[in-house]
N, C-alpha and C positions, 0 to 999 in steps of 0.2 A: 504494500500500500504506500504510495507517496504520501507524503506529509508538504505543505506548504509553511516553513515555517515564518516567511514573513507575513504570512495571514495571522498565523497564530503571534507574533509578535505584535501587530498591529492590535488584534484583537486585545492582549493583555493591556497593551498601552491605553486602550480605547475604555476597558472597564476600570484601571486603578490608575490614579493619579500619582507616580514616583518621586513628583517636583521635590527635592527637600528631604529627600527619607534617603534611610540606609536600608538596602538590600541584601539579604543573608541568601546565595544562591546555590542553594545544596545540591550537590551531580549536577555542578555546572558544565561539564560537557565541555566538548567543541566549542564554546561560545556563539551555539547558534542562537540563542535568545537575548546576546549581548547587548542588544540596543535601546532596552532598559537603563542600560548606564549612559545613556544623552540626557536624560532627566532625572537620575537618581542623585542624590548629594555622594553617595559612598556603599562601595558594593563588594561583600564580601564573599567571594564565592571561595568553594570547599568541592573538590574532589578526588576520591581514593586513587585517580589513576592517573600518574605521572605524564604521561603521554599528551592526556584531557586536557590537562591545565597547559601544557605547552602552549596547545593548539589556542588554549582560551586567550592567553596570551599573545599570541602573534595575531588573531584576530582582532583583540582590545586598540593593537596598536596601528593595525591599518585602519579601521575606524579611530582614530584621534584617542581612545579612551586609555589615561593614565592609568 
């Protein structure tokens, strides 16, 4: 099954408001839902797989996100 995740990105942006808040992002992944952090004040993501957080990583940084 595909998954669309910038629908599903959109969609979370679109129900909760991030402006200002700190995000705790558990099996943060790939940072395919990373664009949360353009509105978030501070985001702390957590995942068991080394790999994951690389990825999160290098993601964060081509999108601008320190």
């Amino acid at each position: 099954m595909a998954t669309d995740v910038g629908l599903i990105l959109h969609n979370l942006l679109a129900f909760y408001d991030f402006t200002g808040k700190t995000v705790v992002a558990v099996g943060a992944g790939g940072g395919q839902l990373a664009g949360y952090g353009f509105q978030a004040k501070r985001v702390i993501a957590v995942d068991r797989d080394p790999a994951a957080m690389d990825q999160l990583k290098a993601v964060s940084s081509r999108l601008g996100l320190g």
